[in-house]
N, C-alpha and C positions, 0 to 999 in steps of 0.2 A: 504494500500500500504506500502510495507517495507520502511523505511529508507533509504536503500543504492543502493537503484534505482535509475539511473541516469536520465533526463532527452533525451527525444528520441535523436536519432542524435549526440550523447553523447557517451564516451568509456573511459576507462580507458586504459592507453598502457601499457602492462606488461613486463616483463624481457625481453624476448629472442627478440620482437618487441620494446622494448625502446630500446636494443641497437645496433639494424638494423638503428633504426630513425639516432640515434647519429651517427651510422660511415658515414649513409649517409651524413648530416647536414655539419659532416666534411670533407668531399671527393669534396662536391661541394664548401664549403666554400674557401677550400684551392684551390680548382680551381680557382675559381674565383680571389684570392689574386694574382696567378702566373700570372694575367693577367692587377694585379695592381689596383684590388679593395677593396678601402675601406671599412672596418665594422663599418654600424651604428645600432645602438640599438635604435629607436626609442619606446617611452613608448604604452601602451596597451589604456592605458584611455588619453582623451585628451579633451577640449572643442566640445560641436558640432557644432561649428562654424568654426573652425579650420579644424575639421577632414573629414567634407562634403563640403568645401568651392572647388566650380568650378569641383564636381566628379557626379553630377546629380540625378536624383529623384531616380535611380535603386539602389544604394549604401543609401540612403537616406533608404532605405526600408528593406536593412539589416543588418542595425546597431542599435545593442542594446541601449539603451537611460537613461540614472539615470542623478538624480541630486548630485553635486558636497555641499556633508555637509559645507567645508569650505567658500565658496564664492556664493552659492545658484544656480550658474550657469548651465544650462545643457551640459552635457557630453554624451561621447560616448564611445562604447570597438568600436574600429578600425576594420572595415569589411576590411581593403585592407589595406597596408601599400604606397604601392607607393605614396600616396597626401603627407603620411610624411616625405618621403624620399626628396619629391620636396620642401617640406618648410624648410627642413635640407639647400638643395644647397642656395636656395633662400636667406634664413634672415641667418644661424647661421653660414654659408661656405664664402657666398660672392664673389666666386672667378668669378674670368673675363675667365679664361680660361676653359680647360675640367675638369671635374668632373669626379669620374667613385666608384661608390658607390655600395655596395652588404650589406645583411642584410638578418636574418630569426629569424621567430617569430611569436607564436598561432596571428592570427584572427579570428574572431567570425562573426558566421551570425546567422539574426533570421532565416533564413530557409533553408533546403539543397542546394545547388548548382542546384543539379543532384538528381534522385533515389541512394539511400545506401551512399549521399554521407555524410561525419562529418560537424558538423557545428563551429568545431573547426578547421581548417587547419592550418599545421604547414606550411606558405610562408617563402619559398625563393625566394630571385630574385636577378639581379642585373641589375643597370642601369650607362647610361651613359648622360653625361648632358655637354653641352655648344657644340656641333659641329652637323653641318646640311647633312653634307655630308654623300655618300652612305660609304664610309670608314667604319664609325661609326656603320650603320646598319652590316656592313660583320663583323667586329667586335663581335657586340652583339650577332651576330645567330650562329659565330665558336666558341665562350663561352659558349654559350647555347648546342652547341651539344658536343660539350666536356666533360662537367658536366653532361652529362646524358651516357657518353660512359663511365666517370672514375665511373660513379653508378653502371654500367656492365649491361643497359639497352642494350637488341639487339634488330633488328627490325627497325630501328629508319627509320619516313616518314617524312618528312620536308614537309609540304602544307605556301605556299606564295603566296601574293598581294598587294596591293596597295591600302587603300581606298581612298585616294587621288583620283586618277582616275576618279570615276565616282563623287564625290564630284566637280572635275576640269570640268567636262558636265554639272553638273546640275549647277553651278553657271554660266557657257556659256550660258545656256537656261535661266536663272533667276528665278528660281523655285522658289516657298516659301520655308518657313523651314518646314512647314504640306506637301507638295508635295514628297519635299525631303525623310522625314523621310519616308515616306509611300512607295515610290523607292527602298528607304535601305531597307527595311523588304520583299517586296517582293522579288528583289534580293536575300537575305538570305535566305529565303527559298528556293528561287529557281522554284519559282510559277507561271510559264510562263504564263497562264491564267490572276491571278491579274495582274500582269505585264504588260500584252499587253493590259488591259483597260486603265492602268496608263499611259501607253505612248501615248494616245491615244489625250493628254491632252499637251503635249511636242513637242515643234517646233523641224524641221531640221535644222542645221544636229544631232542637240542633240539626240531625238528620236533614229535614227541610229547607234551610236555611243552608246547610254543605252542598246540597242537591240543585238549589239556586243558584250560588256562585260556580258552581261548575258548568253553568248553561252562558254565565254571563262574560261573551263576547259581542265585538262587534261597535258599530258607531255609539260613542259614548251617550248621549241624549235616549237612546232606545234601552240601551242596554242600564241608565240611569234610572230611569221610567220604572222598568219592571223589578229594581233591586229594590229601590224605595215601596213599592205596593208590599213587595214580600218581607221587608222588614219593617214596617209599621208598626208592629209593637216590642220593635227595640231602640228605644233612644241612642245606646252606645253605636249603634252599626250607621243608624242613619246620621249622625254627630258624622263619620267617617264619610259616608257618601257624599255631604256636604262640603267635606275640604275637596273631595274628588271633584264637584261640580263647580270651585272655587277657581281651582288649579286651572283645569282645563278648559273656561272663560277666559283668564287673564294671557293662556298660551294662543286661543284663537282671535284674541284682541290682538295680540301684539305678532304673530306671526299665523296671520292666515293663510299663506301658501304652503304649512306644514300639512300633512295627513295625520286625523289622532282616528285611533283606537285604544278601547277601553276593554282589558283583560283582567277578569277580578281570579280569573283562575290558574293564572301563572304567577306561581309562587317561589320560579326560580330564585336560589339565594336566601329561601324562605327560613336558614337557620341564623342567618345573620341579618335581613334587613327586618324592622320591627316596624314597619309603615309603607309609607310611597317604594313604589317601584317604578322605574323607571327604562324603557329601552329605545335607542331613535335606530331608525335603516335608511340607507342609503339607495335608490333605485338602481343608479349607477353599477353595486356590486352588488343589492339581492340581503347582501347580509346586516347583522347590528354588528353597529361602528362605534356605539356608545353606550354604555349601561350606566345606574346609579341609581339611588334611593336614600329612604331615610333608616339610619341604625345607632337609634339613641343606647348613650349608657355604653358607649365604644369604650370610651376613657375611665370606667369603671376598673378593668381589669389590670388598668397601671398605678390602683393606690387611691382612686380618687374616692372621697369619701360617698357613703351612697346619696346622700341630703345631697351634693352636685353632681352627680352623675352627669355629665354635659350630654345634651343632645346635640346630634349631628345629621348629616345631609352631605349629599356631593355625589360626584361621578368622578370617573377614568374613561381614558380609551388609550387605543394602541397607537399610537403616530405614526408606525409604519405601514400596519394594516391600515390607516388614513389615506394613505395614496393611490392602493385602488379606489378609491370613492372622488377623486378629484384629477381634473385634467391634466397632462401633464405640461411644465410653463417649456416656453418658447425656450434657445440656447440666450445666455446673457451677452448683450451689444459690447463689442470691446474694442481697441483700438491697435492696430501692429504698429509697431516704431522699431524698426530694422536698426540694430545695433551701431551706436556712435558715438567717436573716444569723443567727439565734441562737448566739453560742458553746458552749451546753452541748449545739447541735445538732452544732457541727465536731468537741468533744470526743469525743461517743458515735460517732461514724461513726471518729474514729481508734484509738479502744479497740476497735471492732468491726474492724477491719482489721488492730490487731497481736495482736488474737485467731485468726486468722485466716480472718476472715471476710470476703466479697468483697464492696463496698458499691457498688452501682452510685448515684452523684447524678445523678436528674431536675432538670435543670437548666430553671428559669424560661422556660416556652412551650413545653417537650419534651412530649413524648405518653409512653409509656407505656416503660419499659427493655428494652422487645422491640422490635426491630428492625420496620419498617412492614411485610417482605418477611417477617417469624418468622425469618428465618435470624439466630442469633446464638447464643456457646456457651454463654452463660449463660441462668437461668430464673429468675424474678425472684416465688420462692417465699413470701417474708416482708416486711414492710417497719417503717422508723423511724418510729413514730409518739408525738405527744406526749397520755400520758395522765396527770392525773393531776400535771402540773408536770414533770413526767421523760420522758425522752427513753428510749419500749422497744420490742422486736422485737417485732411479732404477723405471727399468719399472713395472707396476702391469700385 
């Protein structure tokens, strides 16, 4: 086997793709800032006690593992960044008030996600921390789609729910936490069959009420319609359905060319998100390019006392899997200046560079500033010529 074979699920990013990654990285970044979020840099390697503390066996299974030379301890490369982001708010922030944090940076899995997918993902996300209200979620979802409109994704489906919901039934019913889970999955799939054994097992009015939500898909207003009828005689659920009807007003006020649907029975992520769920698709690839929700009580498991248990909110996506979903940009305009010991030749190529223009020098026996193969992200539209005693841009 060669040498410079990469390990599967493994890539190298190359020019014209490393600087698609970067404008993106910076488009959503700076998004996110205008909306008054912090940049934290949370590190790559970390204790594994730390880095898996209160995220579950699923995360447990795809995080790489080494021992730490200096302290003998075992460590981790960070499958998810969010647990770090919560131990940021928690132990190193402190604040009593809102929080609102954003952050990107490789995570590593031992194994794909998806088929074709990297097991390097460049995550971004951003999140919001200390406030419980639906504010906070409308917030997070008109940042969220924002930063995938300033990416010049189109197409964009917004799919919403609640896992709260049926977690607020089956705690009505007093399920176990084995009943529960095995509810959640079939749910998720959507497996009317297992399902209707499972409920079979579940008191009234629970039963009916699990039997609801698992019918309720489809345009949000329809699918709103008939959850409210069926739960009329429970103030906690329809309290819920109200922020649901809140949310997705304020999403089709302010971005009506989105597509929403309203999914009360996908409960993916149902052991960690404790409210809103959230997922956008892109038409372009077919697939979700972004997920998030609400998952209070994250910062619970780093010390924080339970009387502040901070709520939270926010999304991730992958930045790389991002550029299927958006077009690829033209090569970038640059300028050749064929190589000269002239000084007033080094001058004008450095004034043309803190103009900020890109100056490619053909250097003495170079052939032409395009690449012999054409593959290169620049185009080599103008160049430095001397006319005239002066050193000026013309076109080629």
């Amino acid at each position: 086997m060669s040498v410079w074979i990469l390990p599967d699920h493994l890539a190298d990013v190359l020019p014209n793709q490393a600087r698609q990654i970067e404008a993106l990285r910076r488009k959503l970044l700076d998004t996110a800032a205008g909306y008054g979020y912090e940049l934290v840099i949370p590190p790559s390697l970390e204790y594994l006690q730390s880095l898996l503390t209160g995220t579950g066996s699923a995360l447990n299974l795809q995080t790489f593992k080494l021992v730490d030379q200096l302290s003998g301890r075992s460590m981790g490369l960070r499958a998810d960044t969010t647990p770090q982001v919560a131990r940021i708010d928690a132990h190193l922030l402190g604040r009593s008030g809102v929080s609102r944090l954003s952050y990107c940076g490789s995570v590593f899995h031992t194994k794909p996600s998806k088929p074709h997918a990297t097991r390097e993902p460049l995550q971004l996300g951003a999140e919001l921390y200390g406030y419980a209200g639906v504010e906070a979620e409308i917030e997070i979802v008109q940042l969220a789609l924002d930063c995938l409109k300033k990416a010049g994704v189109q197409g964009l489906t917004l799919d919403v729910g609640d896992v709260g919901v049926v977690d607020c039934i089956m705690n009505m019913a007093g399920l176990s936490q084995d009943a529960q889970a095995a509810l959640h999955q079939a749910l998720q799939a959507k497996d009317q069959s297992s399902l209707a054994a499972l409920l079979q097992t579940v008191p009234q009015p629970a039963r009916a009420l699990l039997q609801s939500v698992s019918l309720a898909f489809g345009q949000p207003a329809a699918v709103l319609a008939k959850l409210e009828a069926d739960f009329a005689a429970h103030p906690p659920l329809l309290a819920r359905l109200e922020q649901l009807r809140t949310l997705i007003a304020s999403v089709q006020a302010a971005h009506p060319d989105v597509a929403l649907l309203l999914d009360m029975a996908d409960n993916q992520g149902w052991s960690y998100y404790t409210g809103l769920r959230f997922t956008v698709y892109a038409a372009a690839s077919g697939q979700d390019i972004l997920r998030g929700g609400r998952y209070d009580g994250v910062g619970a498991v780093f010390g924080v006392e339970a009387g502040k248990s901070r709520a939270a909110v926010g999304f991730s996506l992958d930045v790389k899997e991002l550029l299927g979903a958006v077009a690829q940009p033209a090569a970038r305009s640059a300028i050749r200046a064929r190589w000269d010991a002239d000084p007033a030749w080094a001058q004008a190529v450095a004034d043309l560079r803190a103009a900020g223009q890109s100056v490619i020098c053909q250097l003495p026996g170079e052939g032409s500033c395009v690449a012999a193969d054409g593959h290169t992200e620049f185009s080599c539209e103008r160049e430095l010529v001397l006319q005239d005693g002066a050193w000026q841009v013309t076109s080629l």
